[in-house]
N, C-alpha and C positions, 0 to 999 in steps of 0.2 A: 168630515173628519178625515185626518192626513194617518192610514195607520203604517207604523213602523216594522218592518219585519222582524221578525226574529228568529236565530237559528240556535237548535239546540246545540250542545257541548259536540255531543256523538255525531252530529251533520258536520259539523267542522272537521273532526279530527278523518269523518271520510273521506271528505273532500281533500285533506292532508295525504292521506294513504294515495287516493287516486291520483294525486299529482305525483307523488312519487313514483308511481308504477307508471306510468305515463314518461318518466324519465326527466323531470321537473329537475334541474342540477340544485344540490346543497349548497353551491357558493356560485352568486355570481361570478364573470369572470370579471379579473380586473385590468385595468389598461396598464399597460406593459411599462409608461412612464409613470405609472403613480405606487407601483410595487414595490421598489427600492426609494425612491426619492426620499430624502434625508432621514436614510437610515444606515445605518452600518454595520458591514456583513463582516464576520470574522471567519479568517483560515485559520482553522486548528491543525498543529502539526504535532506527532505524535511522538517525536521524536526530540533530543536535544540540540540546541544549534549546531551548525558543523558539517551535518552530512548532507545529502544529495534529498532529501525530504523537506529537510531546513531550505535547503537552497531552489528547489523549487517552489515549493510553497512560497515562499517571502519572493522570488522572483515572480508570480502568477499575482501574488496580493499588489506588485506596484503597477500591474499593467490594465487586470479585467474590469475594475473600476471604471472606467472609461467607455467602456464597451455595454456595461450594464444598463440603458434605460433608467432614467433620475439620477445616473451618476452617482450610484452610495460612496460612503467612504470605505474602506476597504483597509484591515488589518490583518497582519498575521504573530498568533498566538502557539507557543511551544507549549505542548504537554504530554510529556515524556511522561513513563510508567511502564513495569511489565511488557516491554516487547511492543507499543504501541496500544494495549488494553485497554489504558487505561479511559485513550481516547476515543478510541473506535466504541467502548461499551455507554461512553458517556454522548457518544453522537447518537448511537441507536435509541438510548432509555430517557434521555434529559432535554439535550439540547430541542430549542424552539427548533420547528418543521415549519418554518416560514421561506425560509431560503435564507438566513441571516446565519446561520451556522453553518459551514460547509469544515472539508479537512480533509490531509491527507496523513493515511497509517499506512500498515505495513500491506506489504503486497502478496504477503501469505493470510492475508485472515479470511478469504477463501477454503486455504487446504485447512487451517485453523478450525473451521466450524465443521468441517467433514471430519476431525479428527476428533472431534468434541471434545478438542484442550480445553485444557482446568482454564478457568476464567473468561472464558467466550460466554459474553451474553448477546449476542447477537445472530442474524442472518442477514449472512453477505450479500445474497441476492435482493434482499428487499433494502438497501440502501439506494439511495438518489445516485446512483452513478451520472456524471458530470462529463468527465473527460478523462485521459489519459497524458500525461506531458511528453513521457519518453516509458520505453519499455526499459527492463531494466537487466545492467550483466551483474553480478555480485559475484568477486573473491574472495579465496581466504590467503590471504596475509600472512606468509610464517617468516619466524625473524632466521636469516642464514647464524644466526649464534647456534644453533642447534642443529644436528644432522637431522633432526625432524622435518626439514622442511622440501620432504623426497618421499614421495609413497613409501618407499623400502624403510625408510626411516623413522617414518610415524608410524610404523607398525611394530618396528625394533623398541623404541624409545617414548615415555611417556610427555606430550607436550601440550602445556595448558594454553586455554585459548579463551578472551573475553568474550563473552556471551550478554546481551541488554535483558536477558531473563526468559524464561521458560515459553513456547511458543515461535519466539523470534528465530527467524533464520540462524543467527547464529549460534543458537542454542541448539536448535533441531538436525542440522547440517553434520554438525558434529560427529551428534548421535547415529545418524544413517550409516556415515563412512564409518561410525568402529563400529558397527553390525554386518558392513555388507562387504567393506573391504578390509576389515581386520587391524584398522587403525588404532590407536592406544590413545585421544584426544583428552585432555582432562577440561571440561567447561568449567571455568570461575563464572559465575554470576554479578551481578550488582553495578554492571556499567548503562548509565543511561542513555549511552546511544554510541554508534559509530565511530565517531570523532574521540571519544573515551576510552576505546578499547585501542584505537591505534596509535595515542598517549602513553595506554600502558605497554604499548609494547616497544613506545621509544623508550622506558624507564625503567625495561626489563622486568616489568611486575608480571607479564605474561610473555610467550613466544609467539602470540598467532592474535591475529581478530578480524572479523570479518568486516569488509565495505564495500563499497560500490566502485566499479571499474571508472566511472567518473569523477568521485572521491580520487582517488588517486594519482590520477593521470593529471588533474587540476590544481590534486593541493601536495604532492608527495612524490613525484616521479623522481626525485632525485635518489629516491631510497632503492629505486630498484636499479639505476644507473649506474649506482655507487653498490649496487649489491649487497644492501643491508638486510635487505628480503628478498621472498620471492611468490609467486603466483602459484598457488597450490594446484588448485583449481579452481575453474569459473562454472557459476551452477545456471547452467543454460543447459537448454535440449542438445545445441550444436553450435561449434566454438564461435564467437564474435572474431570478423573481419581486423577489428584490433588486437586479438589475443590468437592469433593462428598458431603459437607454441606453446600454450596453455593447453591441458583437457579442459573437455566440458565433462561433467559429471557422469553424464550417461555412457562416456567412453568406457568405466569400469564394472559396467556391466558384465559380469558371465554369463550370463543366462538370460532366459526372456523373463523370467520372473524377475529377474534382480533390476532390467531394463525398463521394467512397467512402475517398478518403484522407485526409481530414480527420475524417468519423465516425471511422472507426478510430481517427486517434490521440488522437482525444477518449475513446476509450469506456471507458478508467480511470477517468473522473468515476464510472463506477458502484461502481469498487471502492474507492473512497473511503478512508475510514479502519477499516481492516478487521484486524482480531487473526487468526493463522495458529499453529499448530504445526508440526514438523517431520513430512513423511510417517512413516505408520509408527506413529503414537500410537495402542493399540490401540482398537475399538471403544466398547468398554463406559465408556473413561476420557475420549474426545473426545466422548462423549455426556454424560456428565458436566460437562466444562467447555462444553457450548456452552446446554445448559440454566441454567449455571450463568452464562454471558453472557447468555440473553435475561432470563434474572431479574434481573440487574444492570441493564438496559434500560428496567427500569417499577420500580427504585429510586426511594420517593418522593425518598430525600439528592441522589441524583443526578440527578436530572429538577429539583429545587432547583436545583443547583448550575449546570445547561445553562442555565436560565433567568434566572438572573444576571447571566450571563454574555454572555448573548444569543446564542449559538452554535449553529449548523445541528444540527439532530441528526434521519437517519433509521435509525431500526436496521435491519436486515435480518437473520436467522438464517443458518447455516452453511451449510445445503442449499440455500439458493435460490444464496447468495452462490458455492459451489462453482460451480454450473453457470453464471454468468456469466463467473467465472472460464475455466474450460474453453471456451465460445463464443469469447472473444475470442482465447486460446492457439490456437485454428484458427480464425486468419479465411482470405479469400478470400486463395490462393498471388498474386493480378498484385496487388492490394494489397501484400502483404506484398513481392514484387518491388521493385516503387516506392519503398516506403519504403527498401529496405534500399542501394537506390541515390543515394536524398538525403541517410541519415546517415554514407555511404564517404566523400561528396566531403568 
């Protein structure tokens, strides 16, 4: 007689335990060509078309495809909201962690989450960071109709500026300079992105709005040629080689206290335009796509197309850009104090 083993429940699930403790992986891994192969990865951008988000992103969606292993198809999707919230909360909480969802938001939702702004549901540091495309300079834009567009001026006279909503650079930005420099700025709300606020300021509905020094240099330089505006200031630690008659932000420091709070809310200039996943995208597939971002980075079509274009471009890889990330997500607590009491009033 042939007899049949049998294992109780409780033998099993030890032998379950023990293999785990032993370091047994929960997921095989998978071959590198069968992880994308006919499937399609969306760039979420958080932004509305137009600016330097939009134009990265949809320029990154027409190249990395290629580079990917199976070749997915590759899209990019705008979703503007709140300063970029709305996508950065919706990559963190929703979106699949497959590697099919990736995106790029704003480049403060670092200092965002140390500031514990109203509508952050996430932690910066625990997203899939990807890559970096360029690091980034951001000005503000004041229309020459107004003598506000002169420190002395904006501290004389009241000047409203389009703001994409609470959180956002140009919301925040605002705020700091009439705390720290005495500025008089009045933020309007309600524009969903960059390319909107500097609409309204062709159309006189505002005097000022904030964008990217590549935004402008690309799509608008005639405005400063012709003197229809001017460069307030660029919110970087220390002036950009294109803007050497510009300030950088932290030129208006008085003091070391005031200079500790201005680094800080400059120090997004480094996370620039940077591509993200949702935490959670396992190892083997965000090493995949971010090999598959630095390869798209020394793209000859795309290092064409920056050139063209004339458009800042530094890349940075995933790792370094993670731990940037993470430094600023804890900066010093009486910093983070200060700020959080200039963006309440």
């Amino acid at each position: 007689m042939i007899k049949t083993a049998r294992y109780a429940p409780h033998a099993l699930l030890s032998a379950g335990v023990l293999a785990f403790a032993l370091g047994a992986p929960a997921r095989a891994a998978e071959n590198p060509e069968e992880m994308f192969k006919g499937k399609a990865i969306t760039i979420y951008i958080g932004f509305s078309p137009g600016g330097t988000y939009d134009l990265f992103g949809r320029m990154l969606g027409r190249f990395i495809g290629k580079h990917i292993p199976g070749q997915p198809t590759v899209v990019s999707s705008n979703m503007p909201g709140a300063g970029s919230f709305t996508a950065s909360n919706w990559l963190y909480r929703i979106a699949p962690k497959d590697g099919t969802a990736i995106g790029t938001v704003s480049q403060t939702l670092a200092i965002d989450e140390a500031l514990k702004s109203k509508g952050v549901q996430f932690k910066a540091a625990d997203f899939s960071w990807i890559g970096r495309i360029t690091s980034n300079v951001e000005v503000q834009v004041v229309s020459t109709r107004t003598a506000g567009y002169t420190l002395e001026g904006a501290r004389q006279l009241v000047v409203p500026l389009a703001s994409t909503g609470p959180g956002s650079p140009s919301d925040t930005y605002p705020k700091i300079m009439n705390d720290v420099l005495g500025t008089k700025f009045k933020i309007i709300r309600g524009f969903p992105g960059s390319t909107d606020g500097l609409l309204a300021v062709e159309r006189g509905e505002v005097e000022g709005a904030l964008t990217s020094w590549n935004t402008m240099k690309s799509t608008r330089m005639n405005w400063l040629t012709e003197k229809k505006v001017a460069l307030f200031v660029q919110y970087v630690p220390k002036r950009s080689p294109d803007l050497k008659d510009v300030p950088a932000l932290t030129e208006f420091a008085a003091n070391d206290d005031d200079r500790k709070l201005l680094a800080f809310a400059v120090s997004s200039a480094e996370i620039g335009r940077s591509i993200l996943g949702p935490p959670g995208i396992p190892a083997d597939r965000l090493a995949v796509l971010r090999k598959a971002f630095d390869a798209t980075m020394k793209d000859p079509e795309l290092l064409a197309e920056v050139a063209k274009s004339n458009l800042d471009f530094e890349p940075l890889d995933g790792a370094s850009l993670a731990k940037i990330v993470a430094e600023t997500a804890n900066a010093d607590a009486k910093v983070i104090e200060r700020m959080q009491k200039i963006l309440a009033e």
